[in-house]
Structure formats: structure tokens, C-alpha cells
C-alpha positions as CSV (number, residue, x, y, z in Angstrom):
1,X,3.1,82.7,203.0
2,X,4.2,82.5,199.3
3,X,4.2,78.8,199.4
4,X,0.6,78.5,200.6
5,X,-0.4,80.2,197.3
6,X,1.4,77.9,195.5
7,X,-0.2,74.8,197.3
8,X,-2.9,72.8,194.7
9,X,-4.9,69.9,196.6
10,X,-6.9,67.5,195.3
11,X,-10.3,67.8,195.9
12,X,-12.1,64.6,194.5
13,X,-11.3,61.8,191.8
14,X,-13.5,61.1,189.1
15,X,-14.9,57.7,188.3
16,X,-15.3,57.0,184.3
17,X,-16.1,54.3,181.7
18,X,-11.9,54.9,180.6
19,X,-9.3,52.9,182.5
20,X,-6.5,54.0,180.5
21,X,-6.2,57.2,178.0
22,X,-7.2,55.4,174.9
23,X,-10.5,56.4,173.6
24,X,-11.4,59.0,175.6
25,X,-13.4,61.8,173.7
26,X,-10.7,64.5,173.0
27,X,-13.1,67.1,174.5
28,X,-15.9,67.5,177.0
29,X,-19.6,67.0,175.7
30,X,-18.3,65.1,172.5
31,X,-20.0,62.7,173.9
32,X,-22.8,63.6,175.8
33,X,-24.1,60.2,177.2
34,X,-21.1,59.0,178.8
35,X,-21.4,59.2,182.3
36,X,-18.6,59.6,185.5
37,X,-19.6,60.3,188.8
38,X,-17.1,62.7,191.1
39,X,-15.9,60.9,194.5
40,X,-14.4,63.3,196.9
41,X,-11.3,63.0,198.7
42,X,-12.1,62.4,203.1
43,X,-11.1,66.2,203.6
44,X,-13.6,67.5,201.4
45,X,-16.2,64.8,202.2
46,X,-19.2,67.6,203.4
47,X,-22.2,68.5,201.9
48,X,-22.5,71.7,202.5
49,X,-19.6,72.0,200.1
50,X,-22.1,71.5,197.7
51,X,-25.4,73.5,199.0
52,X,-26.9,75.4,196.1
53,X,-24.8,73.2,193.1
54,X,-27.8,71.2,192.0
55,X,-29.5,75.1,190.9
56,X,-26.9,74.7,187.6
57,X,-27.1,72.4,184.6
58,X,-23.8,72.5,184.2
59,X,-19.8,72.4,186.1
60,X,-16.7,73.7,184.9
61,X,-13.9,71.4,186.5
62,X,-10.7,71.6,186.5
63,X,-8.2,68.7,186.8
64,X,-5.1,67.0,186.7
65,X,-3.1,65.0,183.4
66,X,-2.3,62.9,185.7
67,X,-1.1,60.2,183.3
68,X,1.2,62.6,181.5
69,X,5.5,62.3,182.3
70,X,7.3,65.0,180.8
71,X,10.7,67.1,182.0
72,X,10.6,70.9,181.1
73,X,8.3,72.0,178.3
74,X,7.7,73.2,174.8
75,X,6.9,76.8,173.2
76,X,5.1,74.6,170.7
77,X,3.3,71.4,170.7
78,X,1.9,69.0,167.8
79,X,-2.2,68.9,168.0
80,X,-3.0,65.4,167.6
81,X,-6.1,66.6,164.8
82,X,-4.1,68.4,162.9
83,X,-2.2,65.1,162.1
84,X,0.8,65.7,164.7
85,X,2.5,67.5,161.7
86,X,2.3,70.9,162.5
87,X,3.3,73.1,165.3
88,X,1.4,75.8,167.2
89,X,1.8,77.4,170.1
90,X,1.3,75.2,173.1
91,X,-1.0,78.3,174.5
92,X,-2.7,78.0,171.4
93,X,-4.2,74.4,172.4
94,X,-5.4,72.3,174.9
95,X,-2.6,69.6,174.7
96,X,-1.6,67.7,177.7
97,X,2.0,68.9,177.6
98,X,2.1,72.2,179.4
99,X,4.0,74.0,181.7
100,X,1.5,73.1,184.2
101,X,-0.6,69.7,182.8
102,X,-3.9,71.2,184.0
103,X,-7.3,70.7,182.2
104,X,-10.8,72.6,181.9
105,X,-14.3,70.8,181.2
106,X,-17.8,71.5,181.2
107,X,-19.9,69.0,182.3
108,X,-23.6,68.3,182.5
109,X,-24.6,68.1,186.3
110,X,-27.0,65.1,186.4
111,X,-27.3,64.3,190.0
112,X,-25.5,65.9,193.2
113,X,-26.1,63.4,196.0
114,X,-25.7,64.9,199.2
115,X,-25.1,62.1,201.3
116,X,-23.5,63.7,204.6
117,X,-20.8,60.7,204.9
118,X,-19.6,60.7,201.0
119,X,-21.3,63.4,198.8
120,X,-20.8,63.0,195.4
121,X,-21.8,64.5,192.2
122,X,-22.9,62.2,188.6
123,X,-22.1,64.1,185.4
124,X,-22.5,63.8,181.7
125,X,-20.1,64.2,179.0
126,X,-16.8,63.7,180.8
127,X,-13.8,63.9,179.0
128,X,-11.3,62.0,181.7
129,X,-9.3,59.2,182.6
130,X,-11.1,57.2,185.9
131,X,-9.1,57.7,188.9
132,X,-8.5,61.5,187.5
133,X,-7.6,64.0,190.3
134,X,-10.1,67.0,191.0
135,X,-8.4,70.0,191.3
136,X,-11.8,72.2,191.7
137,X,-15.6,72.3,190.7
138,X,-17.1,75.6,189.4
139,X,-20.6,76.3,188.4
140,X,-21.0,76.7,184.4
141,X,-22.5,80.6,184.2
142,X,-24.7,80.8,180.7
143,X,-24.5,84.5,180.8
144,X,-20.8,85.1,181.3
145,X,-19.2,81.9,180.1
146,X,-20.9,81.2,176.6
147,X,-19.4,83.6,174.1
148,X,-21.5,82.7,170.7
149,X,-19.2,85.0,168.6
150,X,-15.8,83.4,169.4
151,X,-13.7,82.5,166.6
152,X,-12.2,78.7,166.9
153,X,-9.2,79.2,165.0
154,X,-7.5,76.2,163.4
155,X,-10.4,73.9,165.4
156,X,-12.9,74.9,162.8
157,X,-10.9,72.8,160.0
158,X,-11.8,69.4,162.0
159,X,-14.9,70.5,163.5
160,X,-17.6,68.1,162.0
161,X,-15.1,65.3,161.4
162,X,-16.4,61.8,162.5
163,X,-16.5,58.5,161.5
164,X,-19.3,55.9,160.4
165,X,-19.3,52.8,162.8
166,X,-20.3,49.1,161.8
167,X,-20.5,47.3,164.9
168,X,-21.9,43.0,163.6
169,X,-25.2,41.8,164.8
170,X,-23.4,39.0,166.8
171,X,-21.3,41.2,168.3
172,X,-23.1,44.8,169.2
173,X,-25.7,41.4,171.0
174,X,-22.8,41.4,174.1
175,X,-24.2,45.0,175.3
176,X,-26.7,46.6,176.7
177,X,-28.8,49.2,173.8
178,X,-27.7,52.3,176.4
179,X,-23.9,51.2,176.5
180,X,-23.8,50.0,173.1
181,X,-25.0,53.6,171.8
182,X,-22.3,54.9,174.5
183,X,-19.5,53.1,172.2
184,X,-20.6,54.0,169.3
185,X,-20.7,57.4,170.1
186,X,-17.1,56.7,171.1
187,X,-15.8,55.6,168.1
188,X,-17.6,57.6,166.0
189,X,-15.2,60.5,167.6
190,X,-11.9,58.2,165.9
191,X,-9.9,58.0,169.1
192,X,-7.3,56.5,167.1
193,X,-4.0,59.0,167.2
194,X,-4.4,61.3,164.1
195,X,-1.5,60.4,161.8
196,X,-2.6,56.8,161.7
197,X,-4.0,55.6,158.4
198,X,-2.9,51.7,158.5
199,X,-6.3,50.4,157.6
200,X,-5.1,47.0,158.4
201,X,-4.1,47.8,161.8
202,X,-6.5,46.7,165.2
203,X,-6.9,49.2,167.8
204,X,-8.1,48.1,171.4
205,X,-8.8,50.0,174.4
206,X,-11.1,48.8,177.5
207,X,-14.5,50.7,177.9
208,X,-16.5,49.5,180.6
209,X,-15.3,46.3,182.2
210,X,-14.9,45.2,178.4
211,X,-12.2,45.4,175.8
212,X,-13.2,46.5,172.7
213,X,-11.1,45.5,169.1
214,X,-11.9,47.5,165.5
215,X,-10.4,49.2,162.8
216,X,-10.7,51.7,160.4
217,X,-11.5,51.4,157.2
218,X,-13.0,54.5,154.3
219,X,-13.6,56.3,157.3
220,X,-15.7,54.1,158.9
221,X,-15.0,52.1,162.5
222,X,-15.5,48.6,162.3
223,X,-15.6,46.3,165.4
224,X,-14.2,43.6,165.7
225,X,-14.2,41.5,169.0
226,X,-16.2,43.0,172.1
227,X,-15.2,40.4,175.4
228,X,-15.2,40.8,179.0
229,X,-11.9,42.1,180.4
């Protein structure tokens, strides 16, 4: 009995813009245009899973770091915006390296297609890897679940930090306007690592079906090379 309470399964797997971890919004609703649509798993392949869910605006989902390899686990962690040089508590953050790598996100719920063979669900603002495992979809409840007093501790020293992005004519011309504003919206979140300041140095990460190359320089991203992965 004990070890049926201890059972997780996966649910669904989400399909995103991200193919790897690089340049992913750090948070859910950073970036409110990005979209991922929720494929479930053949067990959980019924609609009626999902009577009622198009009546909310929003899902809390909770999901799998299914990319992270750790052994054991640390009291204290290094959050990557607070330049990975000070500790806090790792129940004092939402880093990947847990006792149990599990994450939360609130998502906009923009279409729930209730097809009976494979039902799925589009959202906006997605914070995850594609291929990300689904642990379990709640409904986002304004009255209960938004708390306009909270405090947001050592969050509120990073809170408005963005950078500028300069993306050339010739090059912002090899997207469409909607995915163009998608990356910009991207990099204007820095999804550099936080203690890197080499202004020389040229990030890549694929977004897409493209790679995309910039760099950082006065606080602003600069783009480089956009091409076709």
C-alpha cells in the first residue's frame, strides 16, 4: 500500500520552441507569447479528462527536471540571478537541484482540443524544455492562488532586470514578425548563465527549428547569425 503512494506517473509531455535548456525563460509568463502545446501519454489519452478545463484562463502544472543528473542533495543552492555567488536555502528557491527535481508553472490555457483519440491542450507562456514530462494539470484558481500581498524576498533585487536587443535588418528578415518578436522577448530575459560578463563571448542555443548566435554587450543582446538548424 505504501508504495502506491509513492508511485508518480507521467501524465503528458510538453511540446516547446526549446530543444535543449539554453534559453528557456527562467520562469513561467516571462514570456507570454511563447507557445507549447501538452501531448498526453496513451493512458491518459481521454477527453473527459479534460471536461470543464476550457472554463479557466489559466493551469498550474507541475513537471519533471528531467534534464537534471545529480546524486544526493544540497541544504543550499547558488540562484543563478543572484550571480551563482551566494547561497540560500535550496527551499528558499526554485532551482532545479532538489531533493525531489519537481517544478510548478502557471500557464495561460489557450486552446483545449478535445479530440477523443489524442486530446491535447495549447498554452502560453511555458517555461520548459520540449519533450518535458507532465506530472499533473491543475486549474489556476484567481481567488485562492493570487496572493497580491506576498513579499518576494531576495527576487525583488532582479525583478525588472532585462536587456535591450539589436537584432540587424538582414538578419531579423530570416523570421516571421510573430517569431521574431517571440526571440526577442527571449533574449531580452538574458538567458545567458548569470556570472557571465565576457562581452566577447557568442552564445548559441536552437529556438525553433533555427540556431540562433549573439552576444552581450552594455547590457544589450546583439544577434549575430540566425540559420536553419
Amino acid at each position: 500500500m505504501e508504495e502506491s503512494h509513492d508511485r508518480i506517473r507521467i501524465i503528458a509531455r510538453i511540446r516547446s520552441e526549446f530543444p535543449t535548456k539554453f534559453g528557456i525563460p527562467r520562469q513561467s509568463g516571462l514570456v507570454p507569447s511563447l507557445r507549447a502545446r501538452i501531448v498526453f501519454e496513451p493512458e491518459f489519452r481521454n477527453a473527459e479528462a479534460l471536461r470543464g478545463i476550457e472554463e479557466f484562463s489559466h493551469l498550474w502544472l507541475i513537471w519533471g527536471f528531467s534534464e537534471v543528473q545529480q546524486e544526493g542533495w544540497s541544504p543550499t543552492v547558488r540562484p543563478p540571478r543572484l550571480g551563482g555567488n551566494r547561497r540560500m536555502g535550496v527551499f528558499a528557491t526554485r532551482s532545479p537541484f532538489r531533493p525531489n527535481p519537481i517544478g510548478l508553472s502557471c500557464v495561460e490555457l489557450i486552446e483545449a482540443d478535445f479530440n477523443p483519440k489524442n486530446p491535447t491542450l495549447l498554452v502560453g507562456g511555458a517555461d520548459l524544455m520540449d519533450g518535458t514530462p507532465i506530472y499533473d494539470i491543475k486549474p489556476y484558481l484567481l481567488t485562492t492562488d493570487c496572493h497580491p500581498e506576498a513579499t518576494k524576498g531576495f527576487t525583488q533585487e532582479h525583478e525588472n532586470y532585462q536587456l535591450e536587443v539589436e537584432i540587424p535588418e538582414a538578419i531579423a528578415k530570416r523570421l516571421k514578425p510573430e517569431k521574431l518578436e517571440k526571440l526577442r522577448e527571449v533574449l531580452a530575459q538574458d538567458p545567458r548563465p548569470a556570472y557571465h560578463h565576457d562581452e566577447d563571448r557568442v552564445y548559441g542555443f536552437p529556438f525553433d527549428g533555427y540556431e540562433v548566435k549573439f552576444q552581450v554587450v552594455d547590457k544589450t543582446a546583439v544577434v549575430r547569425e540566425i540559420r536553419r538548424r
